[in-house]
Structures are given as structure tokens and as C-alpha cells.
SELOFI-575015 format. One record per residue: x, y, z negated of N, C-alpha, C in turn. Coordinates in Angstrom, 2 decimals. Layout:
// residues N
@nxx = X&nyy = Y&nzz = Z&caxx = X&cayy = Y&cazz = Z&cxx = X&cyy = Y&czz = Z
...
***
This chain:
// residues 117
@nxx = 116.78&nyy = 13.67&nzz = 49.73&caxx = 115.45&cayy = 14.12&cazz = 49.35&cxx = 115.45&cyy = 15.63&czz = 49.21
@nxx = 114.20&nyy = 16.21&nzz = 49.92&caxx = 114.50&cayy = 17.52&cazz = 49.60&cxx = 114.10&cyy = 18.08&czz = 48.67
@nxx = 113.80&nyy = 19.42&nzz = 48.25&caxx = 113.10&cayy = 20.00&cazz = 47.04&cxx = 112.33&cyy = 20.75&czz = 47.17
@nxx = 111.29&nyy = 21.41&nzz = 46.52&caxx = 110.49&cayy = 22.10&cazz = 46.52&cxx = 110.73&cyy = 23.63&czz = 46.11
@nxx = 111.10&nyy = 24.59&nzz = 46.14&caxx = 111.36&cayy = 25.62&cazz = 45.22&cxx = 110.01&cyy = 26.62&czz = 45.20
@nxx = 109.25&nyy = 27.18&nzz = 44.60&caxx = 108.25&cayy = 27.75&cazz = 44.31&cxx = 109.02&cyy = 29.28&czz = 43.77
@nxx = 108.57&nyy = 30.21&nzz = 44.67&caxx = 108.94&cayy = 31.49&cazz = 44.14&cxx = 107.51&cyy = 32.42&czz = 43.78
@nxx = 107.69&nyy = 33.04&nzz = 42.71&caxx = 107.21&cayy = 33.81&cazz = 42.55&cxx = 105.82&cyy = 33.57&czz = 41.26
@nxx = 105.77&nyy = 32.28&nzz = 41.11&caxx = 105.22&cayy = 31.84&cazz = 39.96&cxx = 104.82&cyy = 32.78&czz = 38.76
@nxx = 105.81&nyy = 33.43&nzz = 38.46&caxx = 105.72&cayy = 34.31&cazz = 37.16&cxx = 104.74&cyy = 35.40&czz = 37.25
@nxx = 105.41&nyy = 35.93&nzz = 38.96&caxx = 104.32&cayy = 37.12&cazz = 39.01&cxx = 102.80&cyy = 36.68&czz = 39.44
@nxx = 102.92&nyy = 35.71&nzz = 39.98&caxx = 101.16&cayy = 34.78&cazz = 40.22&cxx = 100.42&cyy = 34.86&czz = 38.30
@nxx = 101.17&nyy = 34.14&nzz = 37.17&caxx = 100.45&cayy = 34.06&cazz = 35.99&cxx = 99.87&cyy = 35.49&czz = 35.55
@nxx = 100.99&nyy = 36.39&nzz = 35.83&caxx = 100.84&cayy = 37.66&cazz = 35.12&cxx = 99.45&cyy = 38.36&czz = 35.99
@nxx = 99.38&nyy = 38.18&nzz = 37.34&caxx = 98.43&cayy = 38.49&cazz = 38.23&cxx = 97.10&cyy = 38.05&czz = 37.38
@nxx = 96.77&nyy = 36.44&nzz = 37.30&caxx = 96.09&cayy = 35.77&cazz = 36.64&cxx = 95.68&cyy = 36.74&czz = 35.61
@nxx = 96.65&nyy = 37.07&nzz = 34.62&caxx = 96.53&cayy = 37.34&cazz = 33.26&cxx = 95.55&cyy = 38.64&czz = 33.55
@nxx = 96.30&nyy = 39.58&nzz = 34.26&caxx = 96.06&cayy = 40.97&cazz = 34.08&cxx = 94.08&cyy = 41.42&czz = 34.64
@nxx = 93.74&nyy = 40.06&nzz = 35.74&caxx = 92.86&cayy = 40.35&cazz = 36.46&cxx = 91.68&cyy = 39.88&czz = 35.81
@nxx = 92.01&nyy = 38.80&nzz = 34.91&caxx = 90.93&cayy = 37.88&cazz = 34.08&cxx = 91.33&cyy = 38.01&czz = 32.89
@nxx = 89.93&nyy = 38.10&nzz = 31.89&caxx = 90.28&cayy = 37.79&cazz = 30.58&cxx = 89.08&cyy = 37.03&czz = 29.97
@nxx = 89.40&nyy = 36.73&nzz = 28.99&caxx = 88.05&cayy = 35.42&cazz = 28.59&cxx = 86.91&cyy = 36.65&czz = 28.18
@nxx = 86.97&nyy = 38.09&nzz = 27.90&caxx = 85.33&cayy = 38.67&cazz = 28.05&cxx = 84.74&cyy = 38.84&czz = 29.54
@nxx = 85.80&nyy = 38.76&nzz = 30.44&caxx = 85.18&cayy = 38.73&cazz = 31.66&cxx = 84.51&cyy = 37.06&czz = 31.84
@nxx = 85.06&nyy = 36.25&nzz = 31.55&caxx = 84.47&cayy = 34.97&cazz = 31.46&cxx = 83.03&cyy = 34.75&czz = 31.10
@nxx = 83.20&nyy = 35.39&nzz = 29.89&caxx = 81.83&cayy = 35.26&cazz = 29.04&cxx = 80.92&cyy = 35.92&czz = 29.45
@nxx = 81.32&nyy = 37.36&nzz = 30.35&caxx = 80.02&cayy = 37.69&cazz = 30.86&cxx = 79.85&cyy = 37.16&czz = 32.01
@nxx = 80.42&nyy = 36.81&nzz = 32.99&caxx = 80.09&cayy = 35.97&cazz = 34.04&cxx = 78.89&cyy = 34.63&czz = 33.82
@nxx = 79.42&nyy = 33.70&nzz = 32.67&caxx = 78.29&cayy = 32.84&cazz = 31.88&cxx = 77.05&cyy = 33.77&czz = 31.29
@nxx = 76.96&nyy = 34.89&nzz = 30.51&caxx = 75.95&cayy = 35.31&cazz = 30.57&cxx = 74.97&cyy = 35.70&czz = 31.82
@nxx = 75.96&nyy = 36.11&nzz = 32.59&caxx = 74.79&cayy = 37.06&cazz = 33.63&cxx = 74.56&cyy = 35.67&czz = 34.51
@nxx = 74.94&nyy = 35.16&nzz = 35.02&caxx = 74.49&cayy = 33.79&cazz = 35.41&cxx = 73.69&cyy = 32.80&czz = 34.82
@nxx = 73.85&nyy = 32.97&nzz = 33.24&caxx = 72.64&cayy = 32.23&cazz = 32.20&cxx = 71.25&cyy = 32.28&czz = 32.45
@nxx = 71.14&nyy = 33.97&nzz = 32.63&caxx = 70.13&cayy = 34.70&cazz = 32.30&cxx = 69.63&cyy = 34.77&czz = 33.59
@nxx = 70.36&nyy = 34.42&nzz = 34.88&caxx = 70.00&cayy = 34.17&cazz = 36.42&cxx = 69.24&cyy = 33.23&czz = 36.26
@nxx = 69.77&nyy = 32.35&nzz = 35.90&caxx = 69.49&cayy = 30.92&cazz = 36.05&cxx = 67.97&cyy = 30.60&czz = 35.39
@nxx = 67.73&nyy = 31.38&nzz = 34.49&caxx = 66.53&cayy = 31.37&cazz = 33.69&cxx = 65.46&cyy = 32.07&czz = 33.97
@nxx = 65.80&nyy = 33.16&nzz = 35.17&caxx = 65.15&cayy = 33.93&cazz = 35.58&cxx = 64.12&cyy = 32.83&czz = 36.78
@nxx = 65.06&nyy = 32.77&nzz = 37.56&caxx = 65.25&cayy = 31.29&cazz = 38.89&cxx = 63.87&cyy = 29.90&czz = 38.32
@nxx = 64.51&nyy = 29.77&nzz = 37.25&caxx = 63.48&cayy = 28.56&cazz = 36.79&cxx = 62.31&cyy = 29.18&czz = 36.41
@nxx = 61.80&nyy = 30.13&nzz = 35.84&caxx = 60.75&cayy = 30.75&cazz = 35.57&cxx = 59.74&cyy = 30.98&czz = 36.58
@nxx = 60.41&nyy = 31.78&nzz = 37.91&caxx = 60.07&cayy = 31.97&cazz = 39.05&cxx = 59.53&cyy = 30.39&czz = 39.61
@nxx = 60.25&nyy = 30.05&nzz = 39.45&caxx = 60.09&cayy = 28.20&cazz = 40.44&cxx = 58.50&cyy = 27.63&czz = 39.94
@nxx = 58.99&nyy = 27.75&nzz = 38.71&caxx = 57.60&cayy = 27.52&cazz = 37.54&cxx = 55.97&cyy = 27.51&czz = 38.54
@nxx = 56.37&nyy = 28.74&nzz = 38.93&caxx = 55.02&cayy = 29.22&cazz = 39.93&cxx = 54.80&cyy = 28.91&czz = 41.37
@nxx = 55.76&nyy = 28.49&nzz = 41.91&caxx = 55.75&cayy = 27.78&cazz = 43.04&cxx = 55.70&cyy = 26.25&czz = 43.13
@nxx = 56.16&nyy = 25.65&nzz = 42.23&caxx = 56.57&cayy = 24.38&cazz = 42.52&cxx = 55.47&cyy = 23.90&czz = 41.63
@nxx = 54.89&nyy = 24.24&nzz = 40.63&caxx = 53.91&cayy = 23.88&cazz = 40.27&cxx = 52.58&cyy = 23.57&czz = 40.88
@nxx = 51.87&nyy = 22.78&nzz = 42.07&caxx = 51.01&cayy = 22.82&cazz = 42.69&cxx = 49.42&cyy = 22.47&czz = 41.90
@nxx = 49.87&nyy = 21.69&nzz = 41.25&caxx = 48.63&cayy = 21.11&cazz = 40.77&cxx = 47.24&cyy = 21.68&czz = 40.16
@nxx = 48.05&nyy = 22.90&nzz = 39.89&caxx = 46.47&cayy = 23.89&cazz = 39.33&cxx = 46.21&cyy = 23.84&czz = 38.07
@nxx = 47.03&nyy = 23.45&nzz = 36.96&caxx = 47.07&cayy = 22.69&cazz = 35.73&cxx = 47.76&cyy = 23.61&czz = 34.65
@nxx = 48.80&nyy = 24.37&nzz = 35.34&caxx = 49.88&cayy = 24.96&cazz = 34.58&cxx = 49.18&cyy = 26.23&czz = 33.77
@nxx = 49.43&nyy = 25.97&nzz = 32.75&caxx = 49.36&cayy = 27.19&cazz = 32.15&cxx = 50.01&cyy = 28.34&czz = 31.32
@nxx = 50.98&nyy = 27.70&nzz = 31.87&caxx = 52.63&cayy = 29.23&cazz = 31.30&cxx = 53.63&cyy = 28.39&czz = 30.17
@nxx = 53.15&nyy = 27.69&nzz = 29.80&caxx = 53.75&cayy = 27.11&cazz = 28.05&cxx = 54.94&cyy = 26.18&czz = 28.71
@nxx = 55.09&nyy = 26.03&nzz = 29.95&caxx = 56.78&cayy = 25.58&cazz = 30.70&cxx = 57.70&cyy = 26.74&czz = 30.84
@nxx = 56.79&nyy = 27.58&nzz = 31.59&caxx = 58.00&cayy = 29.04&cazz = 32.02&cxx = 58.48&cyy = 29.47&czz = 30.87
@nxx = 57.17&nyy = 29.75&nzz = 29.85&caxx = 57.76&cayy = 30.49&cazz = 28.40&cxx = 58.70&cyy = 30.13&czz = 27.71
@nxx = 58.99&nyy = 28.75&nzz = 27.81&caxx = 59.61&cayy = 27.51&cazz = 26.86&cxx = 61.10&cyy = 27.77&czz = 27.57
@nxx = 61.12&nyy = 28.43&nzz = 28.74&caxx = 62.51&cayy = 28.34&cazz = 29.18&cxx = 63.54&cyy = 29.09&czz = 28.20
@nxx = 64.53&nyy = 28.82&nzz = 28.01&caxx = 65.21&cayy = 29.59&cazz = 26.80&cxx = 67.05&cyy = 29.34&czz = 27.53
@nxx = 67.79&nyy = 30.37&nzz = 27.08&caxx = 69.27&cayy = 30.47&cazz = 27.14&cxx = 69.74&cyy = 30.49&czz = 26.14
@nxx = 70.75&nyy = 29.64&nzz = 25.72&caxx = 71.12&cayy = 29.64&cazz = 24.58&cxx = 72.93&cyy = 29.20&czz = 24.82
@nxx = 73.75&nyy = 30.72&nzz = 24.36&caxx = 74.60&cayy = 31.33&cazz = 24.74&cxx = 76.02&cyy = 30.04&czz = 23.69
@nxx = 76.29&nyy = 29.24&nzz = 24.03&caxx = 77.24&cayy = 28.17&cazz = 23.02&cxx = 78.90&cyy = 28.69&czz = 23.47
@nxx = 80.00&nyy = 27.71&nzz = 22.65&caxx = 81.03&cayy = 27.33&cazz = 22.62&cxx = 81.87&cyy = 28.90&czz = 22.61
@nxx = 81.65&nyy = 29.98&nzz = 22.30&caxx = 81.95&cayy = 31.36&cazz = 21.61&cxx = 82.01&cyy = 31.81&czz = 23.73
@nxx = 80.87&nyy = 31.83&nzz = 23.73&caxx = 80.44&cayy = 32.63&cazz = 25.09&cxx = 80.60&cyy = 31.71&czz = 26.63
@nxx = 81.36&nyy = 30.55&nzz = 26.49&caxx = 81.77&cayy = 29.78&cazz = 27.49&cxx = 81.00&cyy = 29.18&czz = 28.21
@nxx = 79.66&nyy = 28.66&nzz = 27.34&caxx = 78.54&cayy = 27.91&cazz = 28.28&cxx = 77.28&cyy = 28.42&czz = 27.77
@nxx = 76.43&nyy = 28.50&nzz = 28.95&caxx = 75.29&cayy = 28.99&cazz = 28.83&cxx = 74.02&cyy = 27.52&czz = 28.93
@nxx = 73.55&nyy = 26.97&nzz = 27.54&caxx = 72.46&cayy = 26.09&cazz = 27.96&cxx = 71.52&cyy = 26.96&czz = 28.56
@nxx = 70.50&nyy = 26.07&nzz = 29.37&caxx = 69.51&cayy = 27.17&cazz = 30.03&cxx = 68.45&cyy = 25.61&czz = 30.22
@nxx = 67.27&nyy = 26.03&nzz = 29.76&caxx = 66.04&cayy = 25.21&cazz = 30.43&cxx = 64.82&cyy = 25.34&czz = 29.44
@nxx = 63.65&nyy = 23.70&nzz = 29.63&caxx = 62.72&cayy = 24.42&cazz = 29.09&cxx = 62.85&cyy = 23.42&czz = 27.87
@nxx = 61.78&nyy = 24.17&nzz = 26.88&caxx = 62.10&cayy = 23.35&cazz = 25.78&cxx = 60.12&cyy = 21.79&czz = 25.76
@nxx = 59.42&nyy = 22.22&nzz = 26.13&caxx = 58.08&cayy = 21.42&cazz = 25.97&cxx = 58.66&cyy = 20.02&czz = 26.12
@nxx = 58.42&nyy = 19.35&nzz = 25.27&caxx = 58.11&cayy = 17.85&cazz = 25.26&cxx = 57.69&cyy = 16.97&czz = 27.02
@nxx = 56.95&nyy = 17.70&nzz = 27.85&caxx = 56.29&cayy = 16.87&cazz = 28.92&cxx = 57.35&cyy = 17.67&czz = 30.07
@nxx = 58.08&nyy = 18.63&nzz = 29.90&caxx = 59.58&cayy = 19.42&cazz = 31.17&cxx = 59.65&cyy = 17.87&czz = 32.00
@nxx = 60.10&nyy = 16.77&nzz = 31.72&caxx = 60.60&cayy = 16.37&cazz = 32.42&cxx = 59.38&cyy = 15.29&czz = 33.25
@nxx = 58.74&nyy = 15.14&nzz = 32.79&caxx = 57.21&cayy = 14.67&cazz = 33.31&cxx = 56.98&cyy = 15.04&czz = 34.64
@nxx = 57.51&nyy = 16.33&nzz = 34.17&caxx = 57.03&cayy = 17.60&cazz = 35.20&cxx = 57.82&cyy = 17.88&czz = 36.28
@nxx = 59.38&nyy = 17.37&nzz = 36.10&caxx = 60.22&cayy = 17.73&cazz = 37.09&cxx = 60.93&cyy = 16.53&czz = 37.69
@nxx = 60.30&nyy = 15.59&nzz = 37.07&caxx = 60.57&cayy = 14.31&cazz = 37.85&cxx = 59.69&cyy = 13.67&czz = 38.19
@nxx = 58.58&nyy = 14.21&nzz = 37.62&caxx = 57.49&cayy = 13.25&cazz = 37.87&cxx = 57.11&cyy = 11.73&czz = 37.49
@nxx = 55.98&nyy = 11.01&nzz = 37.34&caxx = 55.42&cayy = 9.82&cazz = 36.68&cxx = 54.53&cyy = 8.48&czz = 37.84
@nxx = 54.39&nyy = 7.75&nzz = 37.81&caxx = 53.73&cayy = 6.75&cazz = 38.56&cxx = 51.93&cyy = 7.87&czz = 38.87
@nxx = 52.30&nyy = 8.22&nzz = 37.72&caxx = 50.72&cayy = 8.93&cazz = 38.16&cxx = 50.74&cyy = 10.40&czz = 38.75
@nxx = 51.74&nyy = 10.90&nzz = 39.36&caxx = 52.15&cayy = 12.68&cazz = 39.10&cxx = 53.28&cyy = 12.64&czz = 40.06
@nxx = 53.89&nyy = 13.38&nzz = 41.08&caxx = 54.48&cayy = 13.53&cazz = 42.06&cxx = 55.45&cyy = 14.38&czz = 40.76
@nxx = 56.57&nyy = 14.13&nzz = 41.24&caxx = 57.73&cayy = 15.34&cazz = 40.79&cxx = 57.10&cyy = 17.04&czz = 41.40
@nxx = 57.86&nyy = 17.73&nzz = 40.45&caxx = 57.38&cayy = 19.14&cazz = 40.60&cxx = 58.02&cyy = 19.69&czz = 39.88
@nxx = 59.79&nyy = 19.42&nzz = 40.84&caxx = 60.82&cayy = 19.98&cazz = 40.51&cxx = 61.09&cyy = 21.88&czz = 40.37
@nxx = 61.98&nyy = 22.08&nzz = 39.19&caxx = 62.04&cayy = 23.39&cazz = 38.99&cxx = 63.30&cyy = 23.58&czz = 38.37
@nxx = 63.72&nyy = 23.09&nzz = 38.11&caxx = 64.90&cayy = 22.89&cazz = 37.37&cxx = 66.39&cyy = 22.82&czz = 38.47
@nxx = 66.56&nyy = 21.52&nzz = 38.46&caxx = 67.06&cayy = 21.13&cazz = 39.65&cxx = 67.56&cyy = 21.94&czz = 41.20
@nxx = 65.97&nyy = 22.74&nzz = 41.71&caxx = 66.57&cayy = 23.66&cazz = 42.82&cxx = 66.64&cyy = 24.89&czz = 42.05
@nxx = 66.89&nyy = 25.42&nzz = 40.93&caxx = 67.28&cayy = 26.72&cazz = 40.12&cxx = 68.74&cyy = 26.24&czz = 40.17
@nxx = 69.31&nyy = 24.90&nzz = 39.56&caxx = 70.10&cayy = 25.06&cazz = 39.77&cxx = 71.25&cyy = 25.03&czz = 40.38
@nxx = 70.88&nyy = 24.19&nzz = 41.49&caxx = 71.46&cayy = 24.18&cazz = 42.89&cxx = 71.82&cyy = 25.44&czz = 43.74
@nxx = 71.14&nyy = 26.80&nzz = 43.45&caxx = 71.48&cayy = 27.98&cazz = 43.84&cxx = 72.06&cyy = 28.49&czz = 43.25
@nxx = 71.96&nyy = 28.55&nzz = 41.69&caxx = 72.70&cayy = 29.28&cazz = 40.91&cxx = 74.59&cyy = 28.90&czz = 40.60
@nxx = 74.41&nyy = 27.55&nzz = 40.85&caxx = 75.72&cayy = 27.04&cazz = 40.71&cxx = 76.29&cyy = 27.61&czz = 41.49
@nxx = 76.23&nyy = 28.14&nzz = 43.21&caxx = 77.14&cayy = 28.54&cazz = 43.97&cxx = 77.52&cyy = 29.61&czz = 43.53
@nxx = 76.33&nyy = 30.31&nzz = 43.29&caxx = 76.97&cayy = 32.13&cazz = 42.47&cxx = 77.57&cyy = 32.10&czz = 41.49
@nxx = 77.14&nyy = 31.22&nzz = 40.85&caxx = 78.49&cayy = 31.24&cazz = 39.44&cxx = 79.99&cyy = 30.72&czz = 39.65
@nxx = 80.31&nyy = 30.25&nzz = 41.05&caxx = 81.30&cayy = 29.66&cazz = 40.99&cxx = 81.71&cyy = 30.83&czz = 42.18
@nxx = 81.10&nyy = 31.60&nzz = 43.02&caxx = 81.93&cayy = 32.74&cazz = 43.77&cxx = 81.96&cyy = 33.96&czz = 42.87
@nxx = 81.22&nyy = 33.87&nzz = 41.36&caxx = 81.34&cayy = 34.71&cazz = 40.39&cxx = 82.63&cyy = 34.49&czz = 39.53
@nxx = 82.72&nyy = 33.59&nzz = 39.88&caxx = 84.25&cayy = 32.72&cazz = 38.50&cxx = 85.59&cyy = 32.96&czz = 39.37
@nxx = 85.05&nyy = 32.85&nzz = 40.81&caxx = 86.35&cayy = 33.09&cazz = 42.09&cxx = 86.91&cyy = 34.02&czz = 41.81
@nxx = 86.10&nyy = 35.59&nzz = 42.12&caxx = 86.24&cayy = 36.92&cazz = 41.83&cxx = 87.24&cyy = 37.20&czz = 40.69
@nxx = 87.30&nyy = 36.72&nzz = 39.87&caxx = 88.11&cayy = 37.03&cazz = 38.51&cxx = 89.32&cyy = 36.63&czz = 38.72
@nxx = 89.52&nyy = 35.42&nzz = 39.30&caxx = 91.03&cayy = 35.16&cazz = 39.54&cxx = 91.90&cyy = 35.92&czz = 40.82
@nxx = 90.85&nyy = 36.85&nzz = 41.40&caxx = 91.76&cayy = 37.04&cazz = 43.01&cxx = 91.97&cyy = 38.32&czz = 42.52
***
């Protein structure tokens, strides 16, 4: 059986270490939070067709920065958000959420790349 030998390991962690640190982390989750909230706000006005809206979804969107900088909640806070983005037997979906964050996820994750290379 043969073996594996892995060289150079040590200097790969220290690479790791030196290039990333958990405040670079945390701002990566911020500035991507605050993307992301930007994104849904925007959507707010497009995806909304119905002629009905009157701001009290976009406004309601909120970031709220948890786990000592690591995760960023992001969405809206109104009682009827999901009414709205999934829609009802009586009401077509009038998603906003969802394609905010389907874009934003890629940037946060070629944003999270960056730190380790």
C-alpha cells in the first residue's frame, strides 16, 4: 500500500493565517448584509406589479448584524412579506427575496474566496 506524503502543509496554514482574519470575515458579512438589503429593497419596486404597494415592505427590510459579526440576518419584517413573496390562492407570488438572494450569495462566496487565496 502506498502513502500519501503532503508537503508543505505548515506553510499553506500560516498562508491561511496571515491572509485572513476573522475582522476580514466580519466585514465581508457586513458589506454583503447591507448588499443584500440594498438588492431586496430595489426588487421591492420591480417585482411588485400589482399597484398596491406602498413602501411599508421595502422600509421593513432590516440587517441585523448576529453571532459577534459572522452572520448577517437580512429581510423584511411586515406580517403579510411572505403573502407577498410566495404568494396566496388569491395573489400570484411577487418574489423579492429569493432572487436578492440568489445573486448575492455568489458574491459573498467569491467575496469569502478572496480572503483565503
Amino acid at each position: 500500500m502506498s502513502g500519501i506524503k503532503m508537503i508543505g502543509l505548515n506553510e499553506l496554514q500560516r498562508k491561511l493565517k496571515a491572509n485572513c482574519n476573522l475582522n476580514d470575515v466580519r466585514r465581508v458579512v457586513q458589506v454583503n448584509g447591507d448588499e443584500l438589503n440594498g438588492k431586496m429593497k430595489r426588487k421591492t419596486t420591480t417585482a411588485f406589479t400589482k399597484g398596491y404597494t406602498t413602501g411599508d415592505t421595502a422600509n421593513s427590510i432590516n440587517t441585523e448584524i448576529r453571532d459577534d459579526g459572522m452572520t448577517a440576518a437580512v429581510g423584511p419584517t411586515t406580517d403579510y412579506s411572505p403573502y407577498v413573496e410566495y404568494g396566496t390562492r388569491f395573489m400570484q407570488a411577487e418574489p423579492f427575496v429569493k432572487p436578492s438572494w440568489e445573486e448575492q450569495k455568489e458574491l459573498f462566496k467569491k467575496d469569502m474566496d478572496k480572503l483565503v487565496k
